[in-house]
N, C-alpha and C positions, 0 to 999 in steps of 0.2 A: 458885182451888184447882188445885193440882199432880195432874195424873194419870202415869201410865207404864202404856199396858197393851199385854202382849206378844200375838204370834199366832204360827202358825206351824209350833207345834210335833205332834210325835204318833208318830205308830209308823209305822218304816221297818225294811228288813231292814238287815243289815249290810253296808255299801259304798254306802250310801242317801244323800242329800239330803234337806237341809230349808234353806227360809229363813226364819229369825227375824225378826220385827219390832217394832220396838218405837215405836209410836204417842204421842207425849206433846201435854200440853196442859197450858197456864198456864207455861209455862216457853219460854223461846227458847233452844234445844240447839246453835246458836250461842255460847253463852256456857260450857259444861260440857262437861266431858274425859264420854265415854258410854262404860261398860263394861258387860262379859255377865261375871254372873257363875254358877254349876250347884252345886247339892248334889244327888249322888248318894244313895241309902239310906244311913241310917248312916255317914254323913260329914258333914263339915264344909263350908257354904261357900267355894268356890273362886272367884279369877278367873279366866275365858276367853279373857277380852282385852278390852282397851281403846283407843281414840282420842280423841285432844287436839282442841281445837279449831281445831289447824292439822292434822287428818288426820294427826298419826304416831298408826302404829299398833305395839300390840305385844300377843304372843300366850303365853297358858301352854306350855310344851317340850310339853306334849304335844298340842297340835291345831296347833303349824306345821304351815302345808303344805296343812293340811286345812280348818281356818277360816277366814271372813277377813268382819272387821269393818267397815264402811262407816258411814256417816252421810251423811243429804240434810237440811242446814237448812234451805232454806226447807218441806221438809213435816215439817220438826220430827221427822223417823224417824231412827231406827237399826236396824242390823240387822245381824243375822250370818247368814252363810251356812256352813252347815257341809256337808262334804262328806268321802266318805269314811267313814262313823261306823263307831265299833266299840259293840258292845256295853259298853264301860266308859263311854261316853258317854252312858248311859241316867241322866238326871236334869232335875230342873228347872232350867228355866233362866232366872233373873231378869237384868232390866233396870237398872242406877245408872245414874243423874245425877248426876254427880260433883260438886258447887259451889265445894266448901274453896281456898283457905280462905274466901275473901270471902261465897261463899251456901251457903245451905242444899242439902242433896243429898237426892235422891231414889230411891226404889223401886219397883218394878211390881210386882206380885202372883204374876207365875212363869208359862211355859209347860211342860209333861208331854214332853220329848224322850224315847222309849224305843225301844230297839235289838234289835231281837230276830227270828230266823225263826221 
């Protein structure tokens, strides 16, 4: 069985830090492109960014600069480190396992990033 569970997240002021993580099991992240993606209130699902599993990475225009995406395969992690937040950056922020086309893709259940003094 496939888990994805993020940690990480929570309440910072604005110009704050956080590192995401995202912990998986039953699956080898080795083999899956790993993206972050956030819904904000009343929005849509977004990506944050993503990496392949040759480490390129690429980022939505609006966190260059300020995100940055990693992966460790042998502990099966990913993570985003965000830095710099604004308050429009206040949302959940879930975990893909990208598979396609060949495997199946995966979800985590969401971490609570909120931006606020």
């Amino acid at each position: 069985q496939v888990h994805l569970v993020e940690s990480g997240g929570g309440l910072v002021q604005p110009g704050g830090s956080l590192r995401l993580s995202c912990a998986t099991s039953g699956i080898n992240i080795g083999a899956y492109t790993m993206a972050w993606y956030r819904r904000a209130p009343g929005n849509q699902r977004e990506l944050v960014a993503s990496i392949t599993n040759d480490d390129t990475a690429n980022y939505a225009e609006s966190v260059k600069g300020r995100f940055t995406i990693s992966r460790d395969n042998a502990k099966n992690t990913a993570y985003l480190q965000v830095n710099g937040l604004r308050r429009e950056d206040t949302a959940v922020y879930y975990c893909f396992a990208n598979g396609a086309p060949s495997r199946n893709s995966y979800w985590g259940q969401g971490t609570q990033v909120t931006v606020s003094s």
